[in-house]
C-alpha positions in Angstrom: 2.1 -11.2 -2.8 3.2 -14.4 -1.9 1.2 -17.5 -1.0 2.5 -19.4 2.1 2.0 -23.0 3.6 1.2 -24.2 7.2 3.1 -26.9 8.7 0.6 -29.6 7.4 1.0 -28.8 3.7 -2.0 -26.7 3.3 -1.6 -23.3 1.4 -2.3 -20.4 3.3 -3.5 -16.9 2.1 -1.8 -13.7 3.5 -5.2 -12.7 5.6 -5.8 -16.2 7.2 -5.8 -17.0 11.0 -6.4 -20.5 10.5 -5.4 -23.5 8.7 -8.9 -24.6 7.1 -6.8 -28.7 7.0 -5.5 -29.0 10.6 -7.6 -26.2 12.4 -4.2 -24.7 13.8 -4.7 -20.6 14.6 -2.2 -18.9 12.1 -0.3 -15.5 12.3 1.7 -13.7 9.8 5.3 -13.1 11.4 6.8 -9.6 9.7 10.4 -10.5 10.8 10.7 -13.6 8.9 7.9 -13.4 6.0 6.3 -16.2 7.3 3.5 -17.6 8.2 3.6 -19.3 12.1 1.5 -22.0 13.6 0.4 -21.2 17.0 0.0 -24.3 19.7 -2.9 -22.7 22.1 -5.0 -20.0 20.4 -6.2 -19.2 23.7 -2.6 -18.3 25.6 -1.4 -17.3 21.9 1.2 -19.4 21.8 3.6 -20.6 19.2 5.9 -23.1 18.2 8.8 -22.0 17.9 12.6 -21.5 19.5 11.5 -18.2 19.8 8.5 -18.5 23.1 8.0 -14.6 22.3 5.6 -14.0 19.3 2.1 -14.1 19.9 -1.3 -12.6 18.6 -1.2 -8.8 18.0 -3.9 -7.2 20.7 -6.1 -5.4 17.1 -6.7 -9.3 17.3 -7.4 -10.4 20.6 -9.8 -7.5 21.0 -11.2 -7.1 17.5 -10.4 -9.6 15.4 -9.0 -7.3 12.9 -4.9 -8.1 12.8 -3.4 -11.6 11.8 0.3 -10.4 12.3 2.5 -11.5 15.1 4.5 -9.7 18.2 7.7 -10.6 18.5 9.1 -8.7 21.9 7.2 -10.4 24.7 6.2 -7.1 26.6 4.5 -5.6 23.4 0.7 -5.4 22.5 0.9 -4.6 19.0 2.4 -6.4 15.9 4.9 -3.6 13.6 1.7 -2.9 11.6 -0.3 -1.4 14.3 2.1 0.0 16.3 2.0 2.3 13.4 -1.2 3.5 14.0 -1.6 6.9 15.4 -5.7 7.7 15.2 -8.2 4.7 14.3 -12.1 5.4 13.8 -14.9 5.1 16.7 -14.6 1.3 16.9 -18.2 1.3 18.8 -19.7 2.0 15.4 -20.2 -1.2 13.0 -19.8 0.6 9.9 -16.9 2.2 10.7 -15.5 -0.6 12.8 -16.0 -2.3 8.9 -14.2 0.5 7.0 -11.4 0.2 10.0 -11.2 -3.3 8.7 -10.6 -2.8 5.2 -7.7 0.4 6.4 -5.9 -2.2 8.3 -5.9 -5.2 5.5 -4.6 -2.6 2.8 -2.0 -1.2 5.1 -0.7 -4.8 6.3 -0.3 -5.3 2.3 1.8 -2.1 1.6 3.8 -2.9 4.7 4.6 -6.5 3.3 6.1 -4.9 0.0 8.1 -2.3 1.6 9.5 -5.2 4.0 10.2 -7.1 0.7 12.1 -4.8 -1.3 13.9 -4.1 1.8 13.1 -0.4 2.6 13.5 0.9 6.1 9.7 0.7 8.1 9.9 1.8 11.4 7.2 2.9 13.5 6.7 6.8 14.6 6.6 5.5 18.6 10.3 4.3 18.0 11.5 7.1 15.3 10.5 10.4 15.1 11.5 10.6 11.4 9.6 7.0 11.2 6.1 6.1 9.5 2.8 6.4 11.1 -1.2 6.7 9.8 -4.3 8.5 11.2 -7.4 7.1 9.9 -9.5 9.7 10.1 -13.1 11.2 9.1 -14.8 14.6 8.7 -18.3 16.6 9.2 -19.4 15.2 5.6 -19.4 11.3 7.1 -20.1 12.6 10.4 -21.5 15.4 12.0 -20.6 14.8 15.4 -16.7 14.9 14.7 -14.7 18.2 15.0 -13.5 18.0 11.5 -15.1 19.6 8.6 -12.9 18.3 5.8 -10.3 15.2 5.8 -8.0 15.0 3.1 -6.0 12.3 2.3 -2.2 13.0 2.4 1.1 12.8 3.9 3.4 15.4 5.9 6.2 14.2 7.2 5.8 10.1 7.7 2.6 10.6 8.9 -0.1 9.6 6.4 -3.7 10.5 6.3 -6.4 8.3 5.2 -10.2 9.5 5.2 -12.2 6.6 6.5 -14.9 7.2 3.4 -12.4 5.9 1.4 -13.2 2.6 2.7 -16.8 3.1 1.9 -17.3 1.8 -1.8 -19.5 3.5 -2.8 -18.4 6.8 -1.7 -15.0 5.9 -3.2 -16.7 5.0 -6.5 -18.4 8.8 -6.4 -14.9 9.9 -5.6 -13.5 8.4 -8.4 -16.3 9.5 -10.9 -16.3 12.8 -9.8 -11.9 13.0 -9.8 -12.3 11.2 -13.4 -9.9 9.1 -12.4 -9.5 5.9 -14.2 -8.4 3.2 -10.8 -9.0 3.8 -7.2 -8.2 1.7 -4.5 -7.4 1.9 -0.6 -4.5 -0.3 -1.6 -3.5 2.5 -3.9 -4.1 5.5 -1.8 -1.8 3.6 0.8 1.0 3.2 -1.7 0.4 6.4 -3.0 1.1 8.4 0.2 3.8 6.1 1.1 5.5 7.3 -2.2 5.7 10.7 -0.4 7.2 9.3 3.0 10.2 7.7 0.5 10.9 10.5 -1.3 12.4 11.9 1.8 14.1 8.9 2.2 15.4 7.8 -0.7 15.9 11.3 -2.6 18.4 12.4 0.0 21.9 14.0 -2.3 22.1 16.6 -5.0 22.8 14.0 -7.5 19.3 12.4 -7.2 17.5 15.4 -6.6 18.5 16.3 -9.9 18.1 13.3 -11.5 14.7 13.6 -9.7 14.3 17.4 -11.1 15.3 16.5 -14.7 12.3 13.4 -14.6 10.2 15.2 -12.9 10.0 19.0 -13.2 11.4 20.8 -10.2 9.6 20.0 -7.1 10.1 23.5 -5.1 8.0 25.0 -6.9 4.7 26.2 -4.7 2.7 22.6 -3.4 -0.3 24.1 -2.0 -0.7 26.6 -5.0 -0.4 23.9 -7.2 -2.9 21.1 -5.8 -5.3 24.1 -5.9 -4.9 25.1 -9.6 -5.6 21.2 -10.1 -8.8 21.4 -8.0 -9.7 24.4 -9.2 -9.4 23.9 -13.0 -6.9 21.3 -14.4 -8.8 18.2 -13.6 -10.9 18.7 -15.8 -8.5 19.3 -18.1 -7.7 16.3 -20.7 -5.1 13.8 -19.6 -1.1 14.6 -20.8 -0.1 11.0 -22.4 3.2 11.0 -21.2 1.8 11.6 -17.7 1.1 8.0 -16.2 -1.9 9.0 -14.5 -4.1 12.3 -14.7 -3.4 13.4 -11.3 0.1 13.8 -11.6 0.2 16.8 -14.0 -0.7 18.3 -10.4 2.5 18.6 -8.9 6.1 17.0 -9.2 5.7 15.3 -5.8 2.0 13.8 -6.7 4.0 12.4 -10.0 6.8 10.8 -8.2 4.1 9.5 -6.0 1.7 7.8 -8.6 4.6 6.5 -10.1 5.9 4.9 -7.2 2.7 3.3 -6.5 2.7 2.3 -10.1 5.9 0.4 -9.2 4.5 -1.6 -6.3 1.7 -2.5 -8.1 4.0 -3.9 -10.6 6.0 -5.7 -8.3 3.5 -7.5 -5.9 1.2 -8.4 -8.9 4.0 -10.3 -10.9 5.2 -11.8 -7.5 1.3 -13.3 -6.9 1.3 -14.5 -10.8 4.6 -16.0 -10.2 2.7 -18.2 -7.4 0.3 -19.3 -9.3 2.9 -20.5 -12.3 1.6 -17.8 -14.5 4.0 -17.4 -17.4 3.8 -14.0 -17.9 5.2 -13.1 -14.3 8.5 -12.8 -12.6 10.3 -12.5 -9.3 14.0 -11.2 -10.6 12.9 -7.4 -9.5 16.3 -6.5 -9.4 15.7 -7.0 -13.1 14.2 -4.1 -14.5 13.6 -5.1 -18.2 13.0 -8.2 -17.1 10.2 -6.8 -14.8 8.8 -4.3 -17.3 8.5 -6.9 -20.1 6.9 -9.1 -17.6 4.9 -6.5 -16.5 3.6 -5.7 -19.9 2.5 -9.1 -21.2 1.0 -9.8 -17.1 -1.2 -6.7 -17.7 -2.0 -8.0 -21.3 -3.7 -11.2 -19.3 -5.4 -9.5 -16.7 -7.0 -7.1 -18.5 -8.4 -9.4 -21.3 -9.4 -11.5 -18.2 -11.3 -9.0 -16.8 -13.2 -8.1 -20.4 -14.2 -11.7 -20.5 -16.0 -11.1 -17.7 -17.3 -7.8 -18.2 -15.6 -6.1 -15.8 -13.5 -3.1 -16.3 -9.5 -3.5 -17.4 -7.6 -4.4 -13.9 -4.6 -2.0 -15.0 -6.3 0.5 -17.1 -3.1 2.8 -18.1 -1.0 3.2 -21.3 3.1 3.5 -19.6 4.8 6.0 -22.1 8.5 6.1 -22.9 8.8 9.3 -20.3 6.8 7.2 -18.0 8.9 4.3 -17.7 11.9 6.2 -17.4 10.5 7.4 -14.0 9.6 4.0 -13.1 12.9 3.1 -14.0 14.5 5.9 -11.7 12.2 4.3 -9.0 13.7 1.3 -9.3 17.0 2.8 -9.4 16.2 3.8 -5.8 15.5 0.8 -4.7 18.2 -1.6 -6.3 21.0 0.7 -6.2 23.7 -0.9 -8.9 
């Protein structure tokens, strides 16, 4: 992630609405990467050639969005006309956790919009992206659900509100053993799943994919099961890069493509702050995963020194990078 400037010289952070130097509101625009200035935060209007863009309406209602419209007959910003189901706003808590959905979401939409992968809303494209932020009977007994899992099918992804909760995320994550959980990384996580049907689209990668991978027909549901049932508590394959994807081929591609965007936007942000040990030449890949390497070297010494827990607390193995370099692959086609 990027930092940005307003007009006046003062940085400005991807979640601001305001410059804190010249009071000026402020607006992320998702068509050019940049930050906008707006004249009258009242009418919503900016300066610019372009008299269209103005507050998204998650905004002017809740003060949750900071991104800007671009068509002048449109409420919402490209971010939230993604959503399909948001939580009972009239509840503060989950208004909260809504809060927290939205902020990681806008950050996994920034990255896919800077590597240059296609996002396109559900409401415009059937085969497009779209989330449904959802609970169940365990959070709240008054909903029809009894059990929300987290998950994709089809470009729509699936986020349990809990998730936003920290502290039922840090049971989750005790109880999953798993080493680093995040709503960022349940969001690039799932996406993994929507790209996989876009990206892994001839018989040349699917094999390549097969070969990496293990062969990804085999039976999904069966699988996850097996992994619920018994193997996660099994002890954690090395050349897997996280536990949960011995579970399935597609929950492997998936971790490792959220591996890869964590990579990416994490050397982008050290590269803003003139960290050394940081790069921007993605297209790159050794370049990125030597970066990478030394970056997470910093960060996680950083963290020890004040006794907090490493920020990146995996070991990449030979097989591992290989997938991450097939991701890549995808993405900067040579």
């Amino acid at each position: 992630m990027k930092n940005f400037n307003c007009k006046c010289g003062q940085i400005l952070f991807f979640e601001n609405t305001k410059c804190l130097s010249c009071g000026y509101g402020v607006g992320f625009d998702p068509y050019s990467m940049k930050m906008r200035r707006l004249v009258n935060e009242d009418l919503g209007q900016y300066i610019s050639r372009d008299p269209g863009l103005h507050r998204c309406k998650n905004w002017i209602d809740y003060g949750v969005c900071n991104w800007l419209v671009s068509d002048p007959s449109a409420d919402y910003c490209l971010s939230c006309e993604m959503n399909h189901t948001i939580p009972n706003l009239l509840d503060k808590n989950r208004r909260a956790w809504w809060k927290s959905l939205e902020y990681a979401k806008r950050r996994l939409i920034y990255s896919l919009l800077s590597l240059n992968l296609p996002v396109v809303s559900k409401q415009k494209d059937r085969m497009g992206l779209a989330f449904k932020f959802m609970e169940d009977q365990r959070t709240n007994p008054e909903v029809f659900e009894q059990h929300v899992n987290t998950g994709h099918l089809d470009g729509m992804v699936t986020i349990n509100i809990a998730e936003a909760d920290r502290v039922k995320s840090a049971i989750a994550r005790q109880y999953t053993r798993e080493s680093y959980r995040t709503l960022l990384g349940h969001f690039r996580h799932e996406s993994g799943h929507y790209y996989f049907l876009k990206l892994i689209t001839t018989d040349e990668r699917k094999q390549q994919f097969v070969d990496l991978f293990g062969d990804y027909a085999q039976d999904y549901g069966a699988a996850i099961r097996e992994y619920y049932d018994n193997n996660f508590i099994a002890p954690h394959d090395p050349n897997m890069i996280s536990h949960y994807a011995q579970s399935h081929p597609w929950e492997d591609w998936a971790e490792v493509w959220a591996h890869y965007l964590h990579m990416v936007d994490t050397l982008e942000t050290a590269n803003q702050y003139r960290v050394s040990q940081s790069s921007t030449q993605f297209d790159d890949i050794d370049n990125t995963l030597e970066k990478w390497a030394e970056l997470v070297l910093l960060l996680n010494s950083l963290n020890r020194s004040m006794g907090l827990e490493d920020a990146y607390p995996f070991v990449l193995s030979e097989l591992s990078l290989r997938k991450i370099r097939f991701v890549h692959g995808l993405i900067y086609p040579s």
